[in-house]
C-alpha positions as CSV (number, residue, x, y, z in Angstrom):
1,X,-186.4,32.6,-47.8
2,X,-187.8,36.1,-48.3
3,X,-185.7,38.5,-50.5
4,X,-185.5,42.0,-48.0
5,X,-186.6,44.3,-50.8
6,X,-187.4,48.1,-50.3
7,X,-190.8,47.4,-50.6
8,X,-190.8,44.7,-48.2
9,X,-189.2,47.1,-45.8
10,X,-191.6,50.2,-46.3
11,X,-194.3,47.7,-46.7
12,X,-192.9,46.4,-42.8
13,X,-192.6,49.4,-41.5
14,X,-196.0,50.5,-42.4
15,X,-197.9,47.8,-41.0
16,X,-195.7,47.9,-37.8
17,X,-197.2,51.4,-37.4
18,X,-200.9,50.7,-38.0
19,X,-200.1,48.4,-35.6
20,X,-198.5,50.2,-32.8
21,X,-199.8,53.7,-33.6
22,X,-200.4,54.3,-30.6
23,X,-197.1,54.5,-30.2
24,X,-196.4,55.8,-33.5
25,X,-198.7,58.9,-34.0
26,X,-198.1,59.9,-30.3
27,X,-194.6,60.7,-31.6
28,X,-196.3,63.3,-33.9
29,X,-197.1,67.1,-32.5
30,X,-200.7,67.6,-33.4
31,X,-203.9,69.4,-32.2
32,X,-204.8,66.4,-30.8
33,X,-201.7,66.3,-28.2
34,X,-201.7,69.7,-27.1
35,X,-201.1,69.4,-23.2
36,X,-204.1,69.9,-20.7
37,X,-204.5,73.5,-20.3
38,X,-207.1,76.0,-19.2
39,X,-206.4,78.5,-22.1
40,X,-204.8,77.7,-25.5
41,X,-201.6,79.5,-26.0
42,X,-198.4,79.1,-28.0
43,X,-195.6,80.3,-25.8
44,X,-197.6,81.9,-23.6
45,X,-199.7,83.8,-25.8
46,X,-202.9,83.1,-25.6
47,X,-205.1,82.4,-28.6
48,X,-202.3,83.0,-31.4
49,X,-202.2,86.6,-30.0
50,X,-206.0,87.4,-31.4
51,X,-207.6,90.5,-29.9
52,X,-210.9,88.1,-28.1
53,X,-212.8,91.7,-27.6
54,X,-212.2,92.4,-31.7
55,X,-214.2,89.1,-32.7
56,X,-217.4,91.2,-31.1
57,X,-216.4,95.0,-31.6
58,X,-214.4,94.6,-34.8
59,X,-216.7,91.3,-36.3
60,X,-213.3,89.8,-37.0
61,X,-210.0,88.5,-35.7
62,X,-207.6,91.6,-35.3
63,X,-203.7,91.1,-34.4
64,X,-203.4,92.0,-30.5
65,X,-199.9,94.3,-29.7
66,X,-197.8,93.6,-27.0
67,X,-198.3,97.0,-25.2
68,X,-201.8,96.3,-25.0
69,X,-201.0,93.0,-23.0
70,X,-202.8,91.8,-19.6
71,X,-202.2,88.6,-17.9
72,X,-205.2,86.0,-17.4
73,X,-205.7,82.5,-16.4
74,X,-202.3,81.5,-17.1
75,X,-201.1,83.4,-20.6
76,X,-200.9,86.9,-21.8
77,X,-203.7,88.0,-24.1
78,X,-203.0,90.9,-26.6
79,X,-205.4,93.6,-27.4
80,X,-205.4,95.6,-30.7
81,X,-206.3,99.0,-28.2
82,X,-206.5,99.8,-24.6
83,X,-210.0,100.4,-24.3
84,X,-209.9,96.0,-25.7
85,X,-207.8,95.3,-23.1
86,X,-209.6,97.3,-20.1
87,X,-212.8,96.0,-21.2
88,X,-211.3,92.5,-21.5
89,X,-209.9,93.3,-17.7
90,X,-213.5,94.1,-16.2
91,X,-215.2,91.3,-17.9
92,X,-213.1,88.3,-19.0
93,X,-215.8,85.8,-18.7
94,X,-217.7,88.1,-21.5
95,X,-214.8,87.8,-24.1
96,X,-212.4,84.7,-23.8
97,X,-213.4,81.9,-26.1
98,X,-215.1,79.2,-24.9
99,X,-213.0,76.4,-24.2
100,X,-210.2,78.2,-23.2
101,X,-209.7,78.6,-27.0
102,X,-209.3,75.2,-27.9
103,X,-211.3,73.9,-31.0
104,X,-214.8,74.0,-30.1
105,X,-216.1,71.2,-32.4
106,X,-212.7,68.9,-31.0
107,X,-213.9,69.6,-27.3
108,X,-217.4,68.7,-28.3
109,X,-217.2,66.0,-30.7
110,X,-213.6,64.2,-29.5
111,X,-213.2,65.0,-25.9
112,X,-209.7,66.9,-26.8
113,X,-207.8,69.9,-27.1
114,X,-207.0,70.9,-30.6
115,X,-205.4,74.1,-31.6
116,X,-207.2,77.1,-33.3
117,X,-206.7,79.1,-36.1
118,X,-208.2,83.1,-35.5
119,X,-209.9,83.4,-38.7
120,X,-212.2,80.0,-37.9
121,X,-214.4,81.3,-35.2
122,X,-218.3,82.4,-34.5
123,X,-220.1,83.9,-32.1
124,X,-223.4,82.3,-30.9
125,X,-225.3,83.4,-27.9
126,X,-222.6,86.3,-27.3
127,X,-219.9,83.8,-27.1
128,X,-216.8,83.2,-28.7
129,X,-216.0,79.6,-30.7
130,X,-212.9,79.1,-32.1
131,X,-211.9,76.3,-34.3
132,X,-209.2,73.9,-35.9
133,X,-209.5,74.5,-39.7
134,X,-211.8,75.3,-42.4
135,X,-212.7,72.3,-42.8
136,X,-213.8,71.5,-39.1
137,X,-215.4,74.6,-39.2
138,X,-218.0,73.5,-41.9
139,X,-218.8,71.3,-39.6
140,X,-219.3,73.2,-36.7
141,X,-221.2,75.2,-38.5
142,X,-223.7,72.8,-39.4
143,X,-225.1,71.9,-35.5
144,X,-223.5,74.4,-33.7
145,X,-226.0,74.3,-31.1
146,X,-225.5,70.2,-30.7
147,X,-222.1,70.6,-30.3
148,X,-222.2,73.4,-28.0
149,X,-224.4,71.2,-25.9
150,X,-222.0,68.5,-26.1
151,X,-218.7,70.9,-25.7
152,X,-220.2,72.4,-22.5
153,X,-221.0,68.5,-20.8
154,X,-217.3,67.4,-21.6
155,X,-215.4,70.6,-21.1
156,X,-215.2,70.1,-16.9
157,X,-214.1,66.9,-17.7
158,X,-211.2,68.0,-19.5
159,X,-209.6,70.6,-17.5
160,X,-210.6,68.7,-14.5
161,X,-208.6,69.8,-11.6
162,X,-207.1,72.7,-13.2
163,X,-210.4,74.9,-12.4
């Protein structure tokens, strides 16, 4: 007869969730279960509310404002000026991220949609990459041209019908 011990239970429990953690971790709200969207936004705001025209005029992320708003595929971007946002307006395709703004190096190297952070981005080739974390933007940064190439095979595969 086995003594039920709070090791035994923890110890239980653990294994029951390597097991099923499919199950398990699918419980958890992480980048990896954002919903299939074409533009990453958090209530609606697209890309944490990051001017996109600041990463190439300003060289850095810069806080949008609300009064310099505009609505595009699907969320409201934010513009630090109105001359941002009416450039943004004539030429969206110039300055949204890639990806819709997901992770760049999780669309590339996973197949998924992660959330961003502003301050982890680049620009290669006049386009905008955003990414996860510091971390996963070391290693982006060290074949961003490989996982380009990989992000922009897999990325009509993942927003599919929502084109």
């Amino acid at each position: 007869m086995q003594v039920l011990t709070r090791r035994n239970v923890i110890g239980g429990s653990v294994v029951g969730m390597l097991a099923g953690g499919g199950v398990y971790f699918g419980l958890l709200r992480g980048p990896e279960t954002l919903e299939p969207a074409k533009v990453f936004a958090v209530d609606g705001i697209a890309i944490r509310g990051t001017d996109p025209v600041a990463y190439f005029t300003a060289g850095q992320p810069v806080m949008g404002r609300v009064e310099f708003s505009h609505g595009w595929a699907g969320a409201t971007w934010y513009f630090a000026s109105a001359d941002n946002r009416d450039a943004f307006r004539v030429e969206p395709g110039k300055y949204a991220p890639q990806y819709g703004g997901f992770c760049a190096w999780a669309v590339a190297a996973k197949g998924r949609l992660y959330s961003t952070q502003p301050k982890n981005w680049s620009i290669v080739g006049d386009k905008l990459y955003l990414n996860y974390s510091d971390k996963i933007q070391e290693i982006w940064e060290s074949d961003r041209q490989g996982f380009i190439t990989q992000g922009d095979a897999r990325w009509p595969e993942i927003i599919g019908d929502m084109v």
